[in-house]
C-alpha positions in Angstrom: -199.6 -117.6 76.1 -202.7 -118.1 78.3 -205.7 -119.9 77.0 -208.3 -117.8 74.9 -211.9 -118.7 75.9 -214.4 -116.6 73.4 -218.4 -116.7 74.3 -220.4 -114.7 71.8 -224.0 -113.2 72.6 -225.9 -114.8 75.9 -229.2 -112.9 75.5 -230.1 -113.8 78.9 -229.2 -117.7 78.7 -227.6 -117.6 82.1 -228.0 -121.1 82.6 -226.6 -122.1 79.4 -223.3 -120.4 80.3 -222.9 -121.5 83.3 -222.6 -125.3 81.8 -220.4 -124.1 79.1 -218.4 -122.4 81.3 -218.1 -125.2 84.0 -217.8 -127.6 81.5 -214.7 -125.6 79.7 -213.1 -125.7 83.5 -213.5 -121.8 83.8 -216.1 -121.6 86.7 -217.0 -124.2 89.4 -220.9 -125.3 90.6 -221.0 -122.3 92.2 -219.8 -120.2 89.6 -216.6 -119.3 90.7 -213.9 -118.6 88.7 -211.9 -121.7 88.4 -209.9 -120.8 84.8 -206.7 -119.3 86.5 -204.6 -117.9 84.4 -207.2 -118.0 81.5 -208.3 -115.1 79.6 -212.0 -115.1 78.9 -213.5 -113.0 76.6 -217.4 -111.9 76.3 -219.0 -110.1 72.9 -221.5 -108.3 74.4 -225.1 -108.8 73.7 -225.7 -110.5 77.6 -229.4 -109.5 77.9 -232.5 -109.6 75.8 -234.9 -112.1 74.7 -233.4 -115.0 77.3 -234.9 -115.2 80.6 -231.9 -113.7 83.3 -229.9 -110.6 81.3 -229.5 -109.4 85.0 -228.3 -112.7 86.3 -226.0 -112.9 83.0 -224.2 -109.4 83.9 -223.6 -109.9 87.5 -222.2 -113.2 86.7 -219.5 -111.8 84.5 -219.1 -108.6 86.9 -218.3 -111.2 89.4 -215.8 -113.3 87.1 -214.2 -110.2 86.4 -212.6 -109.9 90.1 -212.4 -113.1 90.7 -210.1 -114.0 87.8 -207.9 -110.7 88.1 -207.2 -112.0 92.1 -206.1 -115.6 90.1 -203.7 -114.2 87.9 -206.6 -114.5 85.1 -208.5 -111.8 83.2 -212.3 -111.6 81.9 -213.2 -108.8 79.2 -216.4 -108.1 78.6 -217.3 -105.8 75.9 -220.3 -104.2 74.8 -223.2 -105.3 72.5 -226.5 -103.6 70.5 -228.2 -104.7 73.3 -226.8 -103.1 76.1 -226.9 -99.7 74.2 -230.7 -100.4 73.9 -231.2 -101.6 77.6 -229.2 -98.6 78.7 -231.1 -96.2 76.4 -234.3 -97.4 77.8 -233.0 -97.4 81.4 -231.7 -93.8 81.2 -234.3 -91.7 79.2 -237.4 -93.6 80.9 -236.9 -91.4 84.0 -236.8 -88.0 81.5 -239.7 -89.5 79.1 -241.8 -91.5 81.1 -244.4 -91.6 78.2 -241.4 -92.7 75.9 -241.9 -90.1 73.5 -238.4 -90.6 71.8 -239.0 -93.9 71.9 -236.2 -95.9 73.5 -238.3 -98.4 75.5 -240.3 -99.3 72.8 -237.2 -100.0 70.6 -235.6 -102.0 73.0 -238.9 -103.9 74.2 -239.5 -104.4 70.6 -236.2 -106.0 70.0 -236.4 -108.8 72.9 -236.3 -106.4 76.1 -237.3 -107.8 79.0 -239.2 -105.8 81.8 -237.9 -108.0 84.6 -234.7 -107.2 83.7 -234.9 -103.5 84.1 -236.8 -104.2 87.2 -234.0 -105.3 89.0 -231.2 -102.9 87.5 -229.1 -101.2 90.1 -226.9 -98.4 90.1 -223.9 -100.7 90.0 -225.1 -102.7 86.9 -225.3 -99.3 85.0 -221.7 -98.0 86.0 -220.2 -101.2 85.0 -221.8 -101.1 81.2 -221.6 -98.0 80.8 -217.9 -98.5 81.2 -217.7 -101.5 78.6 -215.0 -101.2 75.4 -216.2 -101.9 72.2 -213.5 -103.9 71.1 -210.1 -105.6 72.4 -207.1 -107.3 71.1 -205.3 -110.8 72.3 -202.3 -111.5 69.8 -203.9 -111.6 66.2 -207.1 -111.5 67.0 -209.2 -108.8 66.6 -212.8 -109.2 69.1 -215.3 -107.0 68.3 -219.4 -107.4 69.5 -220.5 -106.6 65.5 -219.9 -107.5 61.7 -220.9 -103.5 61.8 -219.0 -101.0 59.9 -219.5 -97.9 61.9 -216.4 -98.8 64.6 -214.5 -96.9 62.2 -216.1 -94.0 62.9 -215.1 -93.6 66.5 -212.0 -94.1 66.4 -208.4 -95.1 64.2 -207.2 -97.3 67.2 -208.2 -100.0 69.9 -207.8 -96.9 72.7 -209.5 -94.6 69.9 -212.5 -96.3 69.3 -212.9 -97.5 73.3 -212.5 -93.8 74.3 -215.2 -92.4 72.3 -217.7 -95.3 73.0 -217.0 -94.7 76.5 -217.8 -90.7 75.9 -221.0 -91.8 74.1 -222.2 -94.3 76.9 -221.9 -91.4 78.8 -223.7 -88.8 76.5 -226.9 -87.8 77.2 -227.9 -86.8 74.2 -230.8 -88.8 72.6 -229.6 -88.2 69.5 -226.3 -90.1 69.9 -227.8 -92.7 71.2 -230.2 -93.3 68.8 -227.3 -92.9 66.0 -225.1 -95.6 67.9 -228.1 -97.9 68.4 -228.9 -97.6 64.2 -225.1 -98.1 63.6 -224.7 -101.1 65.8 -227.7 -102.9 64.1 -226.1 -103.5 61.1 -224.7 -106.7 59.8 -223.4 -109.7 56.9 -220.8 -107.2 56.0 -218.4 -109.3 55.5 -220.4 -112.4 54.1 -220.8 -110.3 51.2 -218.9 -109.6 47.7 -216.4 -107.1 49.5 -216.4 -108.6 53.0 -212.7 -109.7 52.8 -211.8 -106.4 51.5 -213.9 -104.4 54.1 -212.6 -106.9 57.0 -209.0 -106.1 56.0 -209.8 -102.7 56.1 -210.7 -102.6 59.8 -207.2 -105.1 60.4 -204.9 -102.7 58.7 -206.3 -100.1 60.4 -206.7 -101.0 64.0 -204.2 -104.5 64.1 -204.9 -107.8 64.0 -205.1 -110.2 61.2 -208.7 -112.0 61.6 -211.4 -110.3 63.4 -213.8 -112.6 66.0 -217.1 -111.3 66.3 -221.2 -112.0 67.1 -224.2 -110.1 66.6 -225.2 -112.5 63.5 -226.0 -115.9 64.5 -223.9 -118.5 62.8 -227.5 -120.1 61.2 -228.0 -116.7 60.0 -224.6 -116.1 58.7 -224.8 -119.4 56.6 -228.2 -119.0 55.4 -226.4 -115.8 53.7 -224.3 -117.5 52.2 -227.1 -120.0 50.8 -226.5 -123.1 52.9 -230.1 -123.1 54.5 -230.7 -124.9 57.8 -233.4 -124.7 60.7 -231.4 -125.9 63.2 -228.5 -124.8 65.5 -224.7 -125.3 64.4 -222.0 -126.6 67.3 -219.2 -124.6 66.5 -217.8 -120.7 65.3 -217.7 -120.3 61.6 -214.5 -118.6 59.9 -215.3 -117.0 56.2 -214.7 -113.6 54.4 -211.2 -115.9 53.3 -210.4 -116.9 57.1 -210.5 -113.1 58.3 -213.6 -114.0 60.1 -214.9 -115.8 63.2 -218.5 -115.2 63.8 -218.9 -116.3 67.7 -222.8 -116.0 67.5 -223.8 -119.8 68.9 -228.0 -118.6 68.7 -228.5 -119.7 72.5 -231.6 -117.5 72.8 -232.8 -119.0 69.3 -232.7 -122.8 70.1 -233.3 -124.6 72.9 -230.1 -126.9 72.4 -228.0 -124.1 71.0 -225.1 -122.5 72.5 -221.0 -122.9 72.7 -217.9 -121.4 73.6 -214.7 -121.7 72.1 -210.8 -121.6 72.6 -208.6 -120.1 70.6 -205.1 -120.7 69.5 -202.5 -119.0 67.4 -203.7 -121.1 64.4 -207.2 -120.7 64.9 -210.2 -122.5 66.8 -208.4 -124.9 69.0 -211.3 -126.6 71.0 -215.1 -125.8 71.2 -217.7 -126.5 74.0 -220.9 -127.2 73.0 -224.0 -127.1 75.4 -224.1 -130.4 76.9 -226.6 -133.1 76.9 -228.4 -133.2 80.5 -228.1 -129.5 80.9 -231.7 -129.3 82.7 -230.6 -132.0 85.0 -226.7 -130.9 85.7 -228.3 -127.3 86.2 -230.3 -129.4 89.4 -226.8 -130.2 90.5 -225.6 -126.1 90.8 
C-alpha cells in the first residue's frame, strides 16, 4: 500500500503547507510534487481567515496533476468554507446588496475579500466539483464531525453524487441548508459519539473515521483538558473511531501538521518546523 499523507483545514496558511509538505518529501522548493506514488489527502476548509485561500487552492489543483502523471494521487475534498466562499461568490452577482445574505455569512466567518478578488472561472469549476468524503483502506475521511452526511446519501458515491448536485444548485435555499448543516460539530466527543461514529462506519465502510473542522485545542477543551496553546499531533477518541486532523494553523502562529497513516493508525506526523519564516526565504 502507498503512503497515506492526511492535512486537515489550511484556512489560507499557504506557507505553512508548503513546509509541511516539503518537509514530509511530498513537494519540492518549488512546490512540485515530489511524493510519487503517495496518496495525499486534503479535508477541505483551504480558505478563510489565513492570508492566501487562493494561493492554497491552486496549489492543490496543481498537485493534483502533477501526482496523477507520477503514479501518485491527491484528493481534495470539500469543507464549510468552500460552501460559504462559493455561496458568496455565486449569489453576489444576483444580490449585489446581499439581501439573502451569503457574503455577510461568509465575511463574518473569516472571508477574505482578496480572495474572492482574484477567483477565476477555473477555481470555481474545480470546487464545485469537490466530494465530500473518500475512503483509503479502513479509513473513513470526511471534512466534518457533522451529522448531516447521512442525509445525502447511504454510500461513498451516494453522498458524493448529491453534494455534487448541490454545488451545483442554485437554489439559495439549499445552500443555506448545507452551510447550517456543515457547521455543526463535537459529535462524537460527546456521550453517544462512539455510537453515532459507528453509525456512519456501518453504513458507508470503514472502521475509524479521520476528519477536521474542530481544531484539536477545541476538541480537547471538550473533553475538559483546557489548554491555550497549539497540540503537534492528530487526536484519536470516541474509543479510537476518531481522528480529528484539525492542526489550528490559522489559530496559532506555530500551529500546523500533517500526518501519515498506516493500517494501525498514525504512523508518523510532521509538525511545522522551527525556521519556517526563514526556510520560506529559501522557496
Amino acid at each position: 500500500m502507498s503512503a497515506l499523507w492526511v492535512v486537515g483545514d489550511v484556512h489560507g496558511a499557504h506557507d505553512k503547507l508548503h513546509a509541511l509538505l516539503m518537509v514530509a518529501g511530498l513537494i519540492d522548493r518549488e512546490g512540485h510534487w515530489t511524493g510519487q506514488e503517495a496518496h495525499l489527502i486534503f479535508l477541505g476548509d483551504y480558505l478563510d481567515r489565513g492570508p492566501d485561500g487562493i494561493g492554497v487552492i491552486r496549489l492543490v489543483q496543481r498537485l493534483e496533476n502533477e501526482a496523477e502523471r507520477a503514479g501518485g494521487q491527491v484528493t481534495a475534498l470539500v469543507g464549510n468554507h468552500e460552501v460559504m466562499f462559493l455561496a458568496a461568490s455565486r449569489f453576489r452577482r444576483i444580490d449585489p446588496t446581499d439581501r439573502i445574505g451569503f457574503y455577510e455569512y461568509w465575511a463574518g466567518n473569516g472571508g477574505q475579500h482578496h480572495d474572492l478578488e482574484r477567483l477565476e472561472g477555473t477555481d470555481i469549476t474545480w470546487l464545485s466539483a469537490r466530494p465530500a468524503m473518500a475512503r483509503a483502506g479502513e479509513w473513513l475521511l470526511v471534512h466534518a464531525d457533522s451529522l448531516f452526511y447521512l442525509e445525502l446519501g447511504r454510500t461513498v458515491d451516494e453522498i458524493n453524487a448529491k453534494m455534487r448536485e448541490l454545488l451545483g444548485s442554485t437554489e439559495p435555499g439549499e445552500w443555506g441548508a448545507l452551510a447550517n448543516a456543515f457547521v455543526d460539530r463535537l459529535n462524537y466527543a460527546r456521550v453517544q459519539g462512539e455510537a453515532l461514529a459507528s453509525r456512519l462506519l456501518q453504513t458507508v465502510g470503514g472502521s475509524r473515521i479521520v476528519h477536521g473542522h474542530t481544531p484539536v485545542h477545541l476538541l480537547l477543551a471538550e473533553n475538559e483538558q483546557n489548554i491555550d496553546a497549539p497540540t503537534t499531533a492528530p487526536i484519536a477518541y470516541a474509543g479510537g473511531r476518531c481522528l480529528d486532523m484539525d492542526s489550528g494553523m490559522a489559530y496559532f502562529s506555530d500551529a500546523g501538521f500533517i500526518a501519515r497513516l498506516g493500517t494501525d493508525g498514525v504512523e508518523e506526523v510532521v509538525s511545522v518546523p522551527d525556521g519556517l519564516f526563514e526556510l520560506h526565504g529559501a522557496f
